[in-house]
C-alpha positions as CSV (number, residue, x, y, z in Angstrom):
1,X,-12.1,17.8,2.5
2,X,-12.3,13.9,2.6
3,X,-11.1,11.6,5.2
4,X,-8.3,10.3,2.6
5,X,-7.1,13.9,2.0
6,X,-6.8,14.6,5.7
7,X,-5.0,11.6,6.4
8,X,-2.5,12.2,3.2
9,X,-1.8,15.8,4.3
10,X,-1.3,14.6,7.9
11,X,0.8,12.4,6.5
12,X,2.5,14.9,4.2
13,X,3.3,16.8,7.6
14,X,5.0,14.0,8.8
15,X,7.6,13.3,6.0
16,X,8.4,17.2,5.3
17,X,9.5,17.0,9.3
18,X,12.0,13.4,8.6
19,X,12.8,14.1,5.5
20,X,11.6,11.1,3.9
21,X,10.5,12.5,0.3
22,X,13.4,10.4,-1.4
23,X,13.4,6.9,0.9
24,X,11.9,3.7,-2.0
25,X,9.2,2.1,-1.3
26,X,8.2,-1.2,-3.2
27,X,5.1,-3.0,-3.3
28,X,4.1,-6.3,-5.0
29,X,1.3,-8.4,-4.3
30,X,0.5,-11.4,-2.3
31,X,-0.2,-14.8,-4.0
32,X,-2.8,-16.2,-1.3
33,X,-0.7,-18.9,0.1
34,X,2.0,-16.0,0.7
35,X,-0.4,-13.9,2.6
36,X,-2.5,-16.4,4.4
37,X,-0.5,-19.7,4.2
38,X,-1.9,-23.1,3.6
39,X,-5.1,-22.2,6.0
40,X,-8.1,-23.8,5.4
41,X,-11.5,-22.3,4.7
42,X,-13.8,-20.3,2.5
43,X,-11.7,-17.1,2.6
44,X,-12.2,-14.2,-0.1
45,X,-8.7,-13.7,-0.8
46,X,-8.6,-17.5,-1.9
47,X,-11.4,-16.7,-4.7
48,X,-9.5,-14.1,-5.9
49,X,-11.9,-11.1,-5.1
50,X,-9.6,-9.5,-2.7
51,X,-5.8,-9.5,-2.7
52,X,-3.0,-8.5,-0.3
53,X,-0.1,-6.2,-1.5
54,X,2.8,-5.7,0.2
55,X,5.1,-2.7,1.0
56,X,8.5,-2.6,2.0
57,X,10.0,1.1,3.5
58,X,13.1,0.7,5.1
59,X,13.0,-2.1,7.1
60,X,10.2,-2.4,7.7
61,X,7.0,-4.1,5.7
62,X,3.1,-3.8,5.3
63,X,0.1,-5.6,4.1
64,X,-3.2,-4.1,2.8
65,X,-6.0,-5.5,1.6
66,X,-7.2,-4.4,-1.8
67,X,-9.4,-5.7,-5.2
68,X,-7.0,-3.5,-7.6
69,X,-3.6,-5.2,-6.9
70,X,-0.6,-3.5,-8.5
71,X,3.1,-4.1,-8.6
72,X,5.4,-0.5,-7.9
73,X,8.9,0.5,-7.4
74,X,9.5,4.4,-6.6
75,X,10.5,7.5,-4.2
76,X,7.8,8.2,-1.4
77,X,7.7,11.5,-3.2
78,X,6.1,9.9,-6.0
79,X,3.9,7.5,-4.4
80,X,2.3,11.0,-2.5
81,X,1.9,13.0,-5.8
82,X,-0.4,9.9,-6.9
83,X,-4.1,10.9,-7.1
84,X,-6.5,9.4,-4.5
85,X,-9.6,9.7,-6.3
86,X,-8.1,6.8,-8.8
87,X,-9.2,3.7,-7.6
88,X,-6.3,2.4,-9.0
89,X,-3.9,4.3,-7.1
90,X,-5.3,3.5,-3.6
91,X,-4.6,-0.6,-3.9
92,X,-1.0,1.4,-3.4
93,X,0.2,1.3,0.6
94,X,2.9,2.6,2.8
95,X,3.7,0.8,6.1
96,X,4.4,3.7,8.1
């Protein structure tokens, strides 16, 4: 078993025991002057080879780095059935 599969059944345990299967969860990304301000410097995220999503859960909010940026709206239900072995699918995160 992978390191990602441990941590999403871990993770799995958690929400069965709060009952969080149906809470939204959002996530959008980051233009680089929303994740990083007007900073000067040679960062990556300015030449556009890495990009910061952002989740919102509750109230609560979390930023990731990723270089498959996605826009998505849905249950954390659906955001666990995703597969992890798509690359796609883990540019998806959950601030929890």
């Amino acid at each position: 078993m992978s390191i990602l599969e441990k941590v999403k059944n871990e993770f799995i345990r958690v929400c069965n025991e709060r009952s969080l299967y149906l809470n939204q969860i959002i996530i959008h990304p980051l233009l680089p002057r929303e994740a990083i301000g007007d900073a000067e410097g040679d960062f990556v995220i300015k030449k556009g080879k890495e990009y910061v999503i952002e989740a919102t859960f509750e109230n609560a909010r979390g930023q990731a780095f990723t270089s498959t940026p996605c826009k998505w709206n849905g249950t954390l239900g659906e955001l666990l059935s995703l597969e992890l072995s798509d690359v796609s699918n883990r540019g998806i995160s959950c601030p929890l």
